[in-house]
Structure formats: C-alpha cells, structure tokens
N, C-alpha and C positions, 0 to 999 in steps of 0.2 A: 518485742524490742529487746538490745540489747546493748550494751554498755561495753563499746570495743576500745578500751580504756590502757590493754594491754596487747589489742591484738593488734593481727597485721606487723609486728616491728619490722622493721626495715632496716637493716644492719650501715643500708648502703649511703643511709640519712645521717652524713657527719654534721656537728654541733662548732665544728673549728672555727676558724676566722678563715672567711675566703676574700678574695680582693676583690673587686667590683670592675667589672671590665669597662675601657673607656670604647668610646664610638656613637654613634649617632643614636643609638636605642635609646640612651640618656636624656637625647635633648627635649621630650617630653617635659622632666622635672629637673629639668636643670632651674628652675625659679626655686624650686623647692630644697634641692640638694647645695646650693650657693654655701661655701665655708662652714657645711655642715658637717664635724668631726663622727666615723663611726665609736661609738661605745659599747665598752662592755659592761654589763650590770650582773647584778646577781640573779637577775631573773633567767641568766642564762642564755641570752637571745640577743643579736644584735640587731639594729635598725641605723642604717644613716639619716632617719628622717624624725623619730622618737621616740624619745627615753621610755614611753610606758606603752611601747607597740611588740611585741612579736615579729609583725607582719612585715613583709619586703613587700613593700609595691613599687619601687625601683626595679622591680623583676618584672612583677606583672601587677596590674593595678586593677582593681574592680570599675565597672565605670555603671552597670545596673546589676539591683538585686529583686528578684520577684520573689512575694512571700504569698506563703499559705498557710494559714496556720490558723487552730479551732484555740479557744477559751474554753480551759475548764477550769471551772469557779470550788468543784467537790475538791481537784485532785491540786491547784491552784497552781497549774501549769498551762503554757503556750506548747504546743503540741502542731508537726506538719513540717514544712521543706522552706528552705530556702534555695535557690536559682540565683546563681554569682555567674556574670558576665564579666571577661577578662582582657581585656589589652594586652600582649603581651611584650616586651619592651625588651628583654634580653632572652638569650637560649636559657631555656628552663627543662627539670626534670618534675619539679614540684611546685606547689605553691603553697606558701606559707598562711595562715588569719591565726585571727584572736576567738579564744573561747573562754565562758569561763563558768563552769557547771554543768555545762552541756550533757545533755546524753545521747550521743548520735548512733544510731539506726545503722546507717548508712551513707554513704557516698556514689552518685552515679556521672558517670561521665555524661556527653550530651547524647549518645547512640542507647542509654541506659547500662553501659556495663557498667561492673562495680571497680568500684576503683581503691586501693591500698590504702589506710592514711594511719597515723598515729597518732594521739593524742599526749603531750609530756606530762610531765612534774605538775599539779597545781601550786604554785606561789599566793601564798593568800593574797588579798585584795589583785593582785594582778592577772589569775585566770593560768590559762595553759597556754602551749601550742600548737596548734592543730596544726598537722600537716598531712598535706595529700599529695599522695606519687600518684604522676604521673605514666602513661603505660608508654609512651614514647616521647622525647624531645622535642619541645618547641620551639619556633624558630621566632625570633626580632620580630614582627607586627603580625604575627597571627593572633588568632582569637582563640577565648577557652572556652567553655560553660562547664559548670557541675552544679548538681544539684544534690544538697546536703539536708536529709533526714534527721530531724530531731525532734525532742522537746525539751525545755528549761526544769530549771529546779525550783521546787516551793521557794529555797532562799534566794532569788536570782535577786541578785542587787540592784538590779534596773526598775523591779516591780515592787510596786505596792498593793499587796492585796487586801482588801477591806473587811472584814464583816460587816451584817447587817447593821449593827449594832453602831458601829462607826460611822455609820451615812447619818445624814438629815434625816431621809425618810424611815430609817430603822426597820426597812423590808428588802430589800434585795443588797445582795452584795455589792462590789464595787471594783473597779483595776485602773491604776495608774503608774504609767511608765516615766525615770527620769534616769538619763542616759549621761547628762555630762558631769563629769568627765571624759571616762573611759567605763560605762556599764554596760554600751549599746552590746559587750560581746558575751553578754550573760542573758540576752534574749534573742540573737542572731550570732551566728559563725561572720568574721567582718575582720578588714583592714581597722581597727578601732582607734583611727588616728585622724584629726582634722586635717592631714596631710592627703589623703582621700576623698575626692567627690565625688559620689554616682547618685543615679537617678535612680526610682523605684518604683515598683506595683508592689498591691499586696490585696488578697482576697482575705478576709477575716471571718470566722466562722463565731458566732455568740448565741446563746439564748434570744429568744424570738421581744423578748418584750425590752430589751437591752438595748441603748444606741451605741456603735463603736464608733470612734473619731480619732484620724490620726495625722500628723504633721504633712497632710496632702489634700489633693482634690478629693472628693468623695462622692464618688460615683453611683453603680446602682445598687440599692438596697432589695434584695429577692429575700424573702423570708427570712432565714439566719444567716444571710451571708452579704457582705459588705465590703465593695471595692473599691481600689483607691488609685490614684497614680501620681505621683511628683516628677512632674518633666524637669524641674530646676534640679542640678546637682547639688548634693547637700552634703555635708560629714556624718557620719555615725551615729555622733552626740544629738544630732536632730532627729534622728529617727523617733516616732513617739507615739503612744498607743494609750487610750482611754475607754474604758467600758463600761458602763453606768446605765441606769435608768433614768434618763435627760428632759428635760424640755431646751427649747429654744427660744427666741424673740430677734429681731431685725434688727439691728442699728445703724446701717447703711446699705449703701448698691454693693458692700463686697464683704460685709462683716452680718457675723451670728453672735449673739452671747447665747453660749449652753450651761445648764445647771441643773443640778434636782431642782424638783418645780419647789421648794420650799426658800430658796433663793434668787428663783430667777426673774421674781419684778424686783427686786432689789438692784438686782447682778447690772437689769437692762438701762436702771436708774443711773445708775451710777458709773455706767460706761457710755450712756446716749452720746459723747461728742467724741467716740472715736474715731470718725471719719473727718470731721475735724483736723485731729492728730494727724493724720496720714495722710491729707492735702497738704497741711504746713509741713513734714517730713521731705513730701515729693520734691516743693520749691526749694529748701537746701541740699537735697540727693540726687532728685533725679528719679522717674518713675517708679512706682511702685510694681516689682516684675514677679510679685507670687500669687498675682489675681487676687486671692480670697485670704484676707484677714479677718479669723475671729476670736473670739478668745472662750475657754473653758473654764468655770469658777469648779475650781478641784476643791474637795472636804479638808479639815484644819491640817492634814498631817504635814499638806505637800510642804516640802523645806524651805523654798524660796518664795521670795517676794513674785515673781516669776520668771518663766521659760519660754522664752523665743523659736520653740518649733514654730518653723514656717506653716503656715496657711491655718494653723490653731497656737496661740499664746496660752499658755496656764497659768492661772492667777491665783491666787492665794485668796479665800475668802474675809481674810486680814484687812483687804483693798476696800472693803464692804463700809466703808466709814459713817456713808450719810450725808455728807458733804462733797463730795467729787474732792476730798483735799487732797486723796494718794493717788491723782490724775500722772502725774509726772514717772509713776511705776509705769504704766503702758505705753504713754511717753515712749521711757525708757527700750521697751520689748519693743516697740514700733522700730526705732532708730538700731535695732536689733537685724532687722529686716535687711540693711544694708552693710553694718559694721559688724561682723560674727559669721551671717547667713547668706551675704555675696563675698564680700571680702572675709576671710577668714583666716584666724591666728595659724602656722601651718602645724602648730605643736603648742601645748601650757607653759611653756617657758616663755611663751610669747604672748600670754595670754591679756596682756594690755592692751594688744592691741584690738582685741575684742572690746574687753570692759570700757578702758582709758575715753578711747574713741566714742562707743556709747553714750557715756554720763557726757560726756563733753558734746554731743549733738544732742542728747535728753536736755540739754536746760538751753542752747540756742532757739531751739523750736520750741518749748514752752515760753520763753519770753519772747516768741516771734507773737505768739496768740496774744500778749498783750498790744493796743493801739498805739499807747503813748512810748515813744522810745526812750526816754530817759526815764519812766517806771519799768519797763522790759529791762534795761541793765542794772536797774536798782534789785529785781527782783532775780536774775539771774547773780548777781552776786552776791544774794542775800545765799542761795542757796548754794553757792560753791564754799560761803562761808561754813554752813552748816558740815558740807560733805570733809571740810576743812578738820571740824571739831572732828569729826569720826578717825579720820586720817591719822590724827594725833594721837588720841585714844586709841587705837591700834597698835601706833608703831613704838611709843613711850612706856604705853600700860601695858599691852598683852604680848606683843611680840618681843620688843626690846629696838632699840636705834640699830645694834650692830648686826640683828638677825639678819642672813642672807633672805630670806623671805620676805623683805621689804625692799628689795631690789625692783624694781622695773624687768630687767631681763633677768629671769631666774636659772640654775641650773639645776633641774631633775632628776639627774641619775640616784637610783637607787630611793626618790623620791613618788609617792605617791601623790598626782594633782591635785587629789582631794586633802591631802593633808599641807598645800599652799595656799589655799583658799581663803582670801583675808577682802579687808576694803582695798588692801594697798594698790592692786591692778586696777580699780574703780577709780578711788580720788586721785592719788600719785600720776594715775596715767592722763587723768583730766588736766589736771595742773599742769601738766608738762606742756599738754597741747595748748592751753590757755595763755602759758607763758610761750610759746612760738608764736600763735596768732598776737600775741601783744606786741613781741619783736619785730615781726613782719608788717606791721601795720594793722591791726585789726580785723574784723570781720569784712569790711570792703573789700582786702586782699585774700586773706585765710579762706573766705568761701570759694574762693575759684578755687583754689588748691584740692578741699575736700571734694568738689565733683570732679575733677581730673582724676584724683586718687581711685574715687572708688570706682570712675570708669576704667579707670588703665586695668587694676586689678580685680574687673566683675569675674567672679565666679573662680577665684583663685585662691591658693593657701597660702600665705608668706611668712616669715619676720622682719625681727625689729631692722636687721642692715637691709633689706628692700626698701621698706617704710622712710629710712633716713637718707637712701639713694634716690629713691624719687622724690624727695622733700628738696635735697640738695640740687640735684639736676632743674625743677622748676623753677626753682628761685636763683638759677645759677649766676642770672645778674644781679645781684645785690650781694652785698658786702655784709647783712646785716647780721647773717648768722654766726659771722665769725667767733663772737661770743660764746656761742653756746658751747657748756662744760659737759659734752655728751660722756663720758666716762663717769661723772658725777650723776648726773640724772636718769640713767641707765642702767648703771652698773656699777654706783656705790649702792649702800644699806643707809636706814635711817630717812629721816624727812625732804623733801624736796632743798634743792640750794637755796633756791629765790622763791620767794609767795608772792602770787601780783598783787598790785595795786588796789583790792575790792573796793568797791562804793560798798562805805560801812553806815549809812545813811541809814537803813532797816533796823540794823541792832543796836544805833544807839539807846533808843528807848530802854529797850532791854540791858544792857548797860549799867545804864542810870537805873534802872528794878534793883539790876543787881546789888547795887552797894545799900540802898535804901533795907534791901533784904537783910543785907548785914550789918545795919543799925541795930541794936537790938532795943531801940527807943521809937521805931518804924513799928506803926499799925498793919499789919499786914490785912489788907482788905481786897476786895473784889476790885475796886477800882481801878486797881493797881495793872490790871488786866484787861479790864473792860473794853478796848481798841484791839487785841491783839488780833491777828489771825490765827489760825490753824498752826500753820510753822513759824510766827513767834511763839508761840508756848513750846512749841517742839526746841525752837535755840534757845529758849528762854532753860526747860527742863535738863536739857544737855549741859548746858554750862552750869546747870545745879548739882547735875551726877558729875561731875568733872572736877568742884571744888570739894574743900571739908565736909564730911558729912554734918548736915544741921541739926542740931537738939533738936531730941521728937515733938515736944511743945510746938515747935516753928514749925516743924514738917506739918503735924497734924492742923495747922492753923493752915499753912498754902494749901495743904490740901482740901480744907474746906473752902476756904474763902475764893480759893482759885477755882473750885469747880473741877479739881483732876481726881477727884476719889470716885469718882461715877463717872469719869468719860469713858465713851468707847472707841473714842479714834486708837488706834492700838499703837501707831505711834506714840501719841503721850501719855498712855497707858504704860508700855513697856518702858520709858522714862521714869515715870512714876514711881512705878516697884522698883528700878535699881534705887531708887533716892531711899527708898523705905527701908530697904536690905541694906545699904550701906550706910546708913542713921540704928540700923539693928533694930527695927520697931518688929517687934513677934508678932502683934495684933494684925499684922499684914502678911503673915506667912500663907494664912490660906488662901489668901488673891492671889499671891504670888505662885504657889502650885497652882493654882486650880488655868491661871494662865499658860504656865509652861505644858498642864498638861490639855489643854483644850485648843492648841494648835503648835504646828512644829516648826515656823518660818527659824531658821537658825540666827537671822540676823539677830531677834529678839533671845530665842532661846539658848543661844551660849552665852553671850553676856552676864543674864540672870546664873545660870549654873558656874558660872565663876564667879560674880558676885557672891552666890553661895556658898560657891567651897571656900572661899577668904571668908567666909563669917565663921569660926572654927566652931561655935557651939551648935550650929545648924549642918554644918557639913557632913556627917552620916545620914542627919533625915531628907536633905539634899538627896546622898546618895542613892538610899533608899528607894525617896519616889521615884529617880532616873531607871535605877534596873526595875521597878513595877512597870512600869509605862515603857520600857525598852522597843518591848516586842510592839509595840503600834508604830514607831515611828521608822521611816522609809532608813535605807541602811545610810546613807553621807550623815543624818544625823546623827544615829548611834553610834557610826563610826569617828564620828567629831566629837562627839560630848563623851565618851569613854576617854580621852585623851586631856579633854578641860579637866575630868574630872578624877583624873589619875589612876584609871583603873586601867589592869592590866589588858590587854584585847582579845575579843573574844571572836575567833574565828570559824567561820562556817565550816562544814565540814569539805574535808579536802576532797578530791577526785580518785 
C-alpha cells in the first residue's frame, strides 16, 4: 500500500470559484439547492448545499456505495474498497468526496484502470479533499462507478476501538462506529453531507468468533464474513458498524436486543415493550418502512443517550435503569425512524429539524401508551416541563441568551457541527412545534399535518424555508398563523418568545417540597418523597441543581432520607453529583469521578466537568482525571470536554 498524499497532482484541478451552470441537470436538487448561498470557508472548498462538505454532489451525486472491508483488531484499522455509484447531473471532469485520514491504495475506474486523484490540505476536525480526475468528460445523466482502495487510521474519529479490558466480558476486544456529524468520511471516501442519500451493501470481514452488525439488513453470515444491504437511502451520518462478541434475545416480529451476554437479560428486560413503541409510532407516522428494528447495548464509552442508525439503534448502557423509566430514550430513536432517517435536516444548520421534530413526537407517542387522556397530557407536559428546565440551563447558564448557537436556524461557516451541539435544537425546536400545534388547534389538527409532511418529504433532505412552506401552503385557509414572529423563533438567539400553557398539575407537589426544603425548620424525611415517581425526583433534583447551592448538612440529609446516595437510575444519579459539586462536598468527589469515568454519555458528562472546572479548588484534579481517561473516550467527547475545560486542542496528526 501506499499513501498517494502527494502524488498524481493535477495542475489542471483549479481551487477558484466557478459558477454553477443553470438547466435542467439541476432539477434533481433543486428542493435542496432552494435560496442556498455558495460559501467560502477556510476549509478551502466550496459547497452550495454545506458548510462542513467538500463534496459537490450538485455535480454528481452518489446514490449506492458497496463496501468491503476486513477488521483488524492488532493494527485497529478498517482495511478494503469502497464501490461509489454516481448520478451524474452536470458535465464533469471530476468528482469531488470527503476524506479524512484516509490512506488510499488506489482508485479504479469501472473497466479497472487506474484513475488520477489528489488528496488536499488536511484541515483538523474537517478531513481533506479527495479528488478524482476523470479520464474523460461526462455528460448531464450518465452514470459513474469507481472503486476506491483504502484503509482508515488507528485515530479515525468515527471509531471507537476497545480493549479487552474496556468490555464487560474482559476477553475480546471490541469496535464501535458514530458517524454524526460529519465522521462517516474518516471510515469511507463519501459526499459527508445529510444533503446525500444512497443506498448500500457491504461485505464485512471479522474474526470468526465476533458478531458484526450494521445500520442494515444482515444477511448471510459464512465463516468470517458478514453481509448487509440497506435498500432505504440514508445520509453518511447513518452509516454504522459494530464488532463485538454478542448475544442476542427477541423482543418482537422485527426487533433484537444485542449485547455481551453479561448484559443481555437485563438489556431484553428492559426493552420487552419495544414493539409497543413502534405500533404507537406507526398510528402517528405512518408505517414503519426499515423492516427490522433492533437495538445494540454498546459498553459505557458510547457519548450519547442514543443513535438512530436505521434497522440497529445504539443505546447506551446508562438506559439499563431497572425500572423501564428511560423507556422515552427509545421512544425517542424510534420516532427517529421517521424524523432524521426519512425526512432529513438537508445540512446541521437545520439540524432542528431532526432533533425539534423528534422530542416533539417522543412524548405524543409516550403519552399515546397512556389510557386515560387527561393523565397522557398531564404526563406529556410534565415532561416538556422538564425538557423546559434543561433548555434554560443551557441557554442562561452555559451558552449565554445572545449566543448565535441558541438560534433555531444556525449559521456554520467556518463552524464545526460538533462544536453546536447543545439541547437548544431538542427543546427550542419542540416548543416551537408545540406552540404551532397549539395555535392551529391542537393535536386533532397538527396530526394530519405531521403525516402529510413526512409523506410529502419521505426520503428527502430539506430545511427550515421547505418546512415553513409546506406548513404555510396546508394550512393556507386559516388566518391563524398570522401571529407567528418567525424571525424571532428562528432566527433570534436566547429563549423561545412564548412558553405554552403546560398542565403544571405534576409539579405542584414538588413545588410545595420545594419551599418546604427551604424551611430550614422542615424535617427533611423520606416522606417527603415517598409518592414520587422516577421523573418527579428527576424535576424534583433539577430544580435543586438550578437554585443556591444547599448547605451540606441538608445535602447530606436529602441524600439520605431521599434515597438518591445509592440510586442507580443514572438520571438521578447524574443530578445528584452536580447538587454535591455545586454545595462543594469533597466527600463526593470520588463518586463523582468514578461516574464521569465509568461511562461517556456527554449529556451527563459535561455538565459534571463544568460544574468542576467552576469549583476552582478541584479544577486541576478535574483536569487531570479528564487527560488520564482522554484516550478511552470516543473523539465528539474528547473533542467537547477539552473546550468545557479550556484546554488548548489536541489534534490528530495531519495527512
């Protein structure tokens, strides 16, 4: 193999600004190109479709990629070819993708010659640009294939490689792929833009005693080799690959739960009504069209709560509670299935329309599974309540009111996704939808609207002016949205204009705790408790880390008498420790490590690491533990908590 990093240049390959020729070759992505400005970044590369692409697929677009590629665990590289099929939409001499680490072999046409290409500049977190000359021009609707030789690099950002030592079982290694943002091009050559959708195969080569599983059908399994296919088109950021030593267990006619077998009667416990979920999802969406829904309980590192790769979900072993109370996380990934993974944001600027959408059908369909309808809207606004508090604390505490990153529509130039990555696109974008569905008439009306939408736009990329044209065109007889201050709810910074009307019926109780709490003539006792549920102690704990910190006397007294110093729902756990860090109780510092370092969900673990670094006499040993444990945790963490925690960035090495 060799690393043609410099060769092949192509003198003939200008970097200019060229204009985009108008004609019908366009009308492809004209949904997607709609009042989209081209920019220039620093990355060098222009895209009319986005800010963190290289790629022109307005040129030519991928529409299937077939993968081959061996695991190796000694050299901790993806190793073999990818196969890009191409649309192609205007005269071309080249075609542009995203790389980023890459070490390509080669390039072959589809006859097998070899074909020119150049690889640019690497730009930290952003990757390169691969490009490949073409040996002759192509015309307005023909088609391309090449097939592109490679392997990744030990640091590929998309991968998380394990040791033994890291799993449950403490004997075999381990691999796990997380692709969104923009990482999918640090384990494939790709268009790395949700602006892109194709279909795939992929042959995966692993050790014989290994199960590989990836965001597709999974086909047949011959000794070390394990084939897949996803007929539905998908973005990049889905593509997703797991390698493990597994068991399995049923949970329905379309669902698995996979896990080391050291979690997986837990895993099966704890997910039995996912099917469930996904009949209530169907009745407000509309079929479910990825066949097989399962989900994979990936080891502590994985960052998020979870990952919506079609036909496998990744869950975080966090969800593991004992109680089905973090039911509403899969919820969440389910309602994923439709809002992100049919309909999809066409760039992260737009990326509400993902999230927003989501949480706002995650708690319709959870409080569909309740019977009684006036507890289903008690229970649905208990928790918009909740998602309320986070929203606040975001935009107040960590971000600031005026941060453009608390906008709804963002602009990313010269911005890295992962470095906008907040609740604001989750709850802002929920509220927003929450307050239309209340202006339009409620849920009677809003539900037609949601299945129109997401059948108009199945299988499509868009933004927020699509989104707000077909809102507008539906509803074109009614007057009622005249109101809306979309310039403010859009496209100012800081908190929503309007918060609806919740049923605050749930939290009075807690309420009334509250002030009682701040009696300092109030017995603090178990009583005080004793009716809660699961998520009252979760709003109950939030609006405790939200006020003054309590004298540790008090702290240490809820904590016992309340029962939260040994819980392990890791939602009131993670509560818990900020109350304790922010009260400055030392006696809790080593729960509080020994948490940050025994699982990586970032929801939890930057919180903590900025509660830390504001306690000044802890903030070096803070520090400390973060660069000891660095190297275990997948890169969007390390790449976040070096920023929480002001340290200067440490970047992989260049190309």
């Amino acid at each position: 193999m060799h690393s043609c990093k410099n060769s092949f240049l192509v003198p003939s390959l200008g970097e200019g600004l060229k204009r985009i020729p108008s004609g019908s070759a366009l009308c492809l992505l004209l949904p997607v190109l709609i009042a989209q400005k081209i920019q220039v970044r620093a990355m060098g590369a222009l895209s009319p479709l986005d800010p963190a692409s290289y790629s022109r697929p307005e040129k030519a677009i991928i529409k299937h990629i077939s993968l081959a590629l061996t695991v190796d665990f000694e050299k901790q590289i993806l190793c073999g070819s990818a196969t890009l099929n191409f649309d192609v939409l205007q005269d071309i001499n080249d075609v542009i993708l995203d790389v980023s680490n890459l070490t390509i072999e080669s390039v072959e046409a589809e006859d097998g010659s070899q074909l020119q290409y150049k690889v640019g500049d690497h730009v930290p977190n952003f990757g390169s640009k691969l490009t490949v000359l073409l040996p002759k021009k192509l015309d307005s609707g023909e088609k391309l294939k090449i097939k592109i030789k490679y392997s990744t690099d030990p640091t590929a950002s998309a991968l998380q490689w394990l040791e033994a030592e890291q799993t449950s079982g403490k004997k075999h290694p381990y691999l796990f792929s997380q692709c969104q943002p923009i990482h999918a091009r640090s384990i494939l050559p790709c268009q790395d833009s949700p602006a892109v959708k194709f279909t795939y195969d992929a042959e995966i080569t692993a050790p014989e005693e290994f199960t590989v599983l990836m965001s597709a059908l999974r086909g047949e399994v011959k000794s070390n080799k394990t084939t897949f296919r996803q007929p539905m088109p998908l973005p990049s950021y889905l593509v997703a690959l797991a390698v493990g030593v597994l068991e399995s267990r049923q949970l329905g006619p379309r669902s698995l739960v996979w896990s080391e077998k050291e979690e997986i009667e837990r895993s099966a416990w704890e997910f039995a009504e996912t099917e469930k979920y996904l009949q209530a999802a169907e009745k407000l969406c509309g079929p479910y069209e990825w066949r097989q829904y399962d989900l994979l309980v990936l080891p502590p590192s994985f960052p998020y709560g979870g990952m919506e790769n079609p036909c496998l979900t990744f869950v975080t072993p966090t969800l593991l509670a004992g109680d089905r109370s973090q039911a509403e996380v899969i919820v969440h990934e389910i309602m994923h299935s439709w809002t992100g993974n049919l309909v999809t944001n066409r760039n992260f600027e737009h990326f509400w329309l993902n999230e927003g959408f989501t949480v706002f059908l995650e708690r319709k369909v959870a409080a569909s599974l309740i019977n009684d309808s006036s507890e289903a809207k008690k229970s649905r606004d208990f928790h918009s309540l909740l998602g309320l508090q986070e929203l606040n604390e975001a935009i107040n505490d960590n971000l600031g009111p005026t941060n453009p990153l608390t906008k709804l529509v963002l602009n990313l130039t010269n911005v890295h996704p992962d470095d906008s990555f907040s609740t604001v696109p989750y709850e802002k974008g929920s509220l927003f939808l929450r307050y239309l569905e209340d202006v339009l008439g409620g849920p009677p009306v809003f539900d037609g609207f949601i299945r129109s939408y997401l059948s108009n736009f199945s299988k499509q990329s868009i933004d927020t002016d699509q989104f707000k044209s077909y809102l507008l065109d539906y509803f074109k007889d009614t007057d009622k949205l005249n109101s809306v201050d979309w310039e403010t709810w859009l496209h100012k910074s800081g908190m929503p204009p309007i918060i609806p009307n919740y049923d605050t019926s749930m939290t009075k109780v807690i309420t009334a705790l509250l002030v009682k709490i701040a009696d300092p003539s109030h017995n603090i006792s178990h009583q005080d408790v004793a009716s809660f549920t699961p998520h009252q102690m979760i709003h109950l704990l939030q609006q405790l880390v939200d006020k003054e910190p309590l004298p540790i006397d008090k702290l240490q007294k809820i904590g016992q008498e309340y029962k939260v110093n040994e819980n392990t729902n890791t939602e009131i756990k993670y509560r818990w420790l900020r109350m304790c860090i922010r009260s400055k109780d030392s006696s809790k510092l080593k729960d509080v490590f020994d948490f940050v370092n025994g699982q990586g969900r970032m929801k939890y673990v930057r919180p903590i690491y900025r509660d830390l670094y504001a306690w000044q006499e802890v903030r070096n040993q803070a520090i400390d533990n973060f660069l000891k444990n660095e190297k275990y945790m997948m890169h969007v963490s390390a790449y976040t908590l070096r920023k929480d925690l002001h340290l200067a960035e440490k970047t992989k090495a260049t190309e």
